[in-house]
C-alpha positions as CSV (number, residue, x, y, z in Angstrom):
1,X,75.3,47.2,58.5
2,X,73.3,48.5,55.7
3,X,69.7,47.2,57.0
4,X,70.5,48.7,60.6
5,X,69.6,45.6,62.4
6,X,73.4,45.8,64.5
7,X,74.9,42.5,62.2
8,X,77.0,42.0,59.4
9,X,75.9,39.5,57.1
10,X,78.1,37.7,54.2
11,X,76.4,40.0,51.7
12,X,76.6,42.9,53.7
13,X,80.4,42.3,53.8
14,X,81.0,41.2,50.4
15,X,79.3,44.5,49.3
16,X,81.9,46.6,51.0
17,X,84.6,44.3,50.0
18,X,84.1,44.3,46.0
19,X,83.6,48.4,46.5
20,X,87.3,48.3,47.7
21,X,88.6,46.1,44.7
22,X,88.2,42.5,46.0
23,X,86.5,39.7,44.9
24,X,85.7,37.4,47.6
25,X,83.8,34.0,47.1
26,X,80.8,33.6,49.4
27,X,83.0,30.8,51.1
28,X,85.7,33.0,51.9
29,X,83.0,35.8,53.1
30,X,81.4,33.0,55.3
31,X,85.3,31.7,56.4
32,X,85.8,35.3,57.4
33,X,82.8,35.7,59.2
34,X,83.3,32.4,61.1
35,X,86.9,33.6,62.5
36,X,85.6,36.2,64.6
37,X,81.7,35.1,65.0
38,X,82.1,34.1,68.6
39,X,78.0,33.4,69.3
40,X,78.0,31.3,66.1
41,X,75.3,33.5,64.9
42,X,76.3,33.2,61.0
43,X,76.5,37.0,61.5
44,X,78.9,39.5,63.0
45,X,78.1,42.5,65.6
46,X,80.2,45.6,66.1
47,X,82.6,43.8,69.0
48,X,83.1,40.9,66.3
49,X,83.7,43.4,63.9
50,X,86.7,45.0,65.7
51,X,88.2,42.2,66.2
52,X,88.2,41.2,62.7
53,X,89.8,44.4,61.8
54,X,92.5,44.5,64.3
């Protein structure tokens, strides 16, 4: 969440995705996103964000 605002955009993501060696297409950012984006904001908060991870 690099702007502080509590969400994790697709760019947000894909940024900390290509620092750890992947290359992601914005669809596949936004397909990941969708998985675990249970208010359909188009963004994920920190509760989305753990389940994404586990």
């Amino acid at each position: 969440d690099k702007d502080g605002d509590g969400q994790i955009t697709t760019k947000e993501l894909g940024t900390v995705m290509r620092s750890l060696g992947q290359n992601p297409s914005e669809s596949e950012l936004q397909d990941m996103i969708n998985e675990v984006d249970a208010d359909n904001n188009g963004s994920i908060d920190f509760p989305e964000f753990l389940t994404m991870m586990a």
